[in-house]
C-alpha positions as CSV (number, residue, x, y, z in Angstrom):
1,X,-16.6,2.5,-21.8
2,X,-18.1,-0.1,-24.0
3,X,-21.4,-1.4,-23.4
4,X,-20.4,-4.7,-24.4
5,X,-17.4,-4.3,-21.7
6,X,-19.7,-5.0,-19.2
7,X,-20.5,-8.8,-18.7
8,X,-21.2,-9.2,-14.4
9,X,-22.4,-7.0,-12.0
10,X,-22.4,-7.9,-8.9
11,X,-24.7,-6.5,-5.5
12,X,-23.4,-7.3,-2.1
13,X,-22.7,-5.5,0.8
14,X,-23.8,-7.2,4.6
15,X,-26.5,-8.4,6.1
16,X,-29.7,-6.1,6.1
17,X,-27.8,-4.0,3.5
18,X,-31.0,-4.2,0.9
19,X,-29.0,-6.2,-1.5
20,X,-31.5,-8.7,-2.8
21,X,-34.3,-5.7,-3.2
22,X,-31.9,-4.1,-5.4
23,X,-31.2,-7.2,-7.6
24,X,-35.1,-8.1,-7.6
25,X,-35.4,-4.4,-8.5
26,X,-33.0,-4.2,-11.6
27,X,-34.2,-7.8,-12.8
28,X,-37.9,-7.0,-12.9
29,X,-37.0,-3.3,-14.6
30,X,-34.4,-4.5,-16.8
31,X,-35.6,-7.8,-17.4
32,X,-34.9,-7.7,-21.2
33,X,-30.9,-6.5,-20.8
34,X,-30.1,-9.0,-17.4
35,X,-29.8,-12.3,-16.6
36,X,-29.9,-12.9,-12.7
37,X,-28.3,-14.7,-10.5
38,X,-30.0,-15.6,-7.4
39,X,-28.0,-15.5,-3.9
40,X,-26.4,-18.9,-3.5
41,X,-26.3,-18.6,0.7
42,X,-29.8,-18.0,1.5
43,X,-30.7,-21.1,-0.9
44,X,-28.3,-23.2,0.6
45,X,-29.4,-22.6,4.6
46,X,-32.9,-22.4,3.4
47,X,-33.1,-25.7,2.0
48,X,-29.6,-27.3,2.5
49,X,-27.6,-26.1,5.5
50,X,-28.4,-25.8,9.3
51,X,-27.1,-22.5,10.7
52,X,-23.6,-22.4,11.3
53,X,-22.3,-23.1,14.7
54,X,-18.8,-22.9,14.8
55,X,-15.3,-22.7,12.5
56,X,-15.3,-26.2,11.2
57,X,-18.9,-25.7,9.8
58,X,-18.4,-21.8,8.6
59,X,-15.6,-23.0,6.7
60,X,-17.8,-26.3,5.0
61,X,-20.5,-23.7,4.1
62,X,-18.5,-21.1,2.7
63,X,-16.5,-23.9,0.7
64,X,-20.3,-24.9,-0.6
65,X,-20.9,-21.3,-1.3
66,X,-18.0,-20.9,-3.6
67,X,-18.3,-23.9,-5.8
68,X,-21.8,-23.5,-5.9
69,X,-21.6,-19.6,-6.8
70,X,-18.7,-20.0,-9.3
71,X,-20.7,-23.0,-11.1
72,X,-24.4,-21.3,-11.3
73,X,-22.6,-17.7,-12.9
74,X,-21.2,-20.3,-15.6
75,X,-24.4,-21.6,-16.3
76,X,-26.3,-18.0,-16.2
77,X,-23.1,-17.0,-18.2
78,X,-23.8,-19.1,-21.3
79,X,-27.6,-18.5,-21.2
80,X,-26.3,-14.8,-22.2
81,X,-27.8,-13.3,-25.4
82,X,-26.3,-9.9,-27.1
83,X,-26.2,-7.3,-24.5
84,X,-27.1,-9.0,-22.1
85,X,-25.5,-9.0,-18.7
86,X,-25.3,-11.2,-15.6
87,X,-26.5,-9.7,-12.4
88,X,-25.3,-11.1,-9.0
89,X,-26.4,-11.5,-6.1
90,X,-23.2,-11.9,-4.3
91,X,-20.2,-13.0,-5.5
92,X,-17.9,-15.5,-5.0
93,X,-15.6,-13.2,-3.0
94,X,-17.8,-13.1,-0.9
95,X,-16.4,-15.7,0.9
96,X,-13.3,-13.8,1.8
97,X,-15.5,-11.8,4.4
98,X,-16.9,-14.6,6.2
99,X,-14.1,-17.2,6.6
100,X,-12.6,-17.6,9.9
101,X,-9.1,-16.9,9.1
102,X,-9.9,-14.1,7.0
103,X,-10.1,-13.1,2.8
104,X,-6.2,-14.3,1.9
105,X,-6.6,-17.5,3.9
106,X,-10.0,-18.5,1.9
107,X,-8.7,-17.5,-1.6
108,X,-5.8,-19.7,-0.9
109,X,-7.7,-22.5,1.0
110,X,-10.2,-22.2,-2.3
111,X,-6.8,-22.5,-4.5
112,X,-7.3,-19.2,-6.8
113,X,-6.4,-15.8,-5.9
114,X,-8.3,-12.9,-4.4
115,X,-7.6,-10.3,-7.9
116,X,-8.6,-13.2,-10.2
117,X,-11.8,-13.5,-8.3
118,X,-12.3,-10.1,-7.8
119,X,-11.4,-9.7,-11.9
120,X,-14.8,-12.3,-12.5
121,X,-17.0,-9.2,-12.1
122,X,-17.1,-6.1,-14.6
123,X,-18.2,-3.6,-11.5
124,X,-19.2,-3.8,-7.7
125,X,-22.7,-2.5,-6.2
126,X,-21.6,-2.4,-2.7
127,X,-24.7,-2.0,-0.4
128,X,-23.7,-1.1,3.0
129,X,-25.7,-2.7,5.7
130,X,-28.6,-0.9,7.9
131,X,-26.5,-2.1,10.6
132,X,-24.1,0.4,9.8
133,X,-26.7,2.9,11.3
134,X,-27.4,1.1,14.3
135,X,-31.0,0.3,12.1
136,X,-32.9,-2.7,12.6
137,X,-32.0,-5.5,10.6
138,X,-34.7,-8.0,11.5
139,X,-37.1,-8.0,8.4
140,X,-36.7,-9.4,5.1
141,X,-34.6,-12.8,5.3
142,X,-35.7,-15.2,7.7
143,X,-32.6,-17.3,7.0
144,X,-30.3,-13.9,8.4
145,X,-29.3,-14.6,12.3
146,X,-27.0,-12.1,13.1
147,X,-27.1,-8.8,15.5
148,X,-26.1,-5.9,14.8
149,X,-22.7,-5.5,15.8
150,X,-22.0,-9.0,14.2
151,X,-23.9,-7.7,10.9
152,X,-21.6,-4.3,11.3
153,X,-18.7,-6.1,11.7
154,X,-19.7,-8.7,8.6
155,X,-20.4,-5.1,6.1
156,X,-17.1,-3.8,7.4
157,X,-15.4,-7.3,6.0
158,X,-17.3,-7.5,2.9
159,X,-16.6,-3.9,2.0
160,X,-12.6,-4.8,2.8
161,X,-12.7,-7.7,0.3
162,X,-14.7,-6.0,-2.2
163,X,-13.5,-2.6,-2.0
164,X,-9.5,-3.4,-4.4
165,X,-12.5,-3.6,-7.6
166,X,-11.6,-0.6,-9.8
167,X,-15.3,-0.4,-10.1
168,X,-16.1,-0.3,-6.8
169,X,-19.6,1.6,-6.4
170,X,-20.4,2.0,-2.8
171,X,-23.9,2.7,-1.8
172,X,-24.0,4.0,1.9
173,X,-26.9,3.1,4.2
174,X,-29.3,6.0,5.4
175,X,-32.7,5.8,7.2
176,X,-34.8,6.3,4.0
177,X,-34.3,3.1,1.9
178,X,-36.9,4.2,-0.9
179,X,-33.6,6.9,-1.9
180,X,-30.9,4.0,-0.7
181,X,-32.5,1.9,-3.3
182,X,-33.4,5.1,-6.1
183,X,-29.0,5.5,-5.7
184,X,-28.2,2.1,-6.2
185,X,-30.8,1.6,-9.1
186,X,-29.5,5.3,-11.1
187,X,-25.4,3.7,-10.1
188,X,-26.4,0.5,-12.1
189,X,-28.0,2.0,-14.6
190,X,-25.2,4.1,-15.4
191,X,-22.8,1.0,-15.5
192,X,-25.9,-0.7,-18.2
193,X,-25.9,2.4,-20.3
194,X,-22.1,2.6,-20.2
């Protein structure tokens, strides 16, 4: 594989997953080889949105989400030196896993297609979610509100949208996040160093 093949990685996974730890991670140790893109949602209910309370309102945010999402990576995108690469966090597929009528419905409600958005991003860095484990989820993003069934359910949706990529990288959950994090770091390193 060419270095220069890869263009956008992406990190997502569901809530509590360590997701933005990763991306912070990479930036800070990579900071000369990736441009990153900060995750649209928490900005948007941190300084935009209320918390969603029903369908009509899911589907308002996640329409947000996606333009927003699509339009900052085009921004980050032409800010790209040589080498450089764009790292995500989140996608804009990641839509698919929280709208109410499921991934096809919001691709086509969004008018594109799920394999064009999915083709955006050179690889996947899919961080499954504590919740997984049955592991508390309650540090880290005060702008997260869900349980931990609902964040189970939310990883197992995510994963479903994410998971047609051909480079999808899945990094499981376990109880020590210091080796969580050491895997995901070594799986994007591999993908920088081609």
């Amino acid at each position: 594989m060419e270095e220069s093949r890869i263009r956008r990685i992406v990190v997502s996974g569901g809530p509590g997953a360590g997701k933005t730890t990763l991306w912070r991670t990479l930036s800070e140790l990579h900071s000369e080889r990736i441009v990153a893109v900060p995750e649209v949602a928490t900005l948007l209910f941190s300084h935009v949105f209320p918390q969603v309370q029903n369908e009509l309102e899911r589907r308002a945010v996640q329409s947000a989400i996606f333009a927003v999402q699509r339009n900052l990576e085009l921004m980050y995108e032409a800010r790209l030196g040589p080498g450089q690469v764009l790292l995500c966090d989140r996608g804009v597929p990641d839509g698919g896993g929280y709208w109410p009528a499921g991934p096809e419905d919001f691709f086509r409600s969004m008018s594109t297609d799920w394999q064009v958005e999915l083709s955006r991003y050179d690889a996947v860095l899919f961080m499954e979610s504590a919740a997984v484990g049955g592991l508390c989820i309650a540090a880290g993003n005060p702008t997260r509100m869900e349980d931990l069934a609902t964040a189970s359910a939310l990883d197992s949706c995510l994963r479903s949208v994410w998971q047609p990529h051909p480079r999808f990288l899945h990094i499981a959950h376990e109880l020590d996040f210091a080796a969580k994090l050491e895997r995901g770091c070594a799986a994007a390193e591999a993908l920088l160093l081609g």
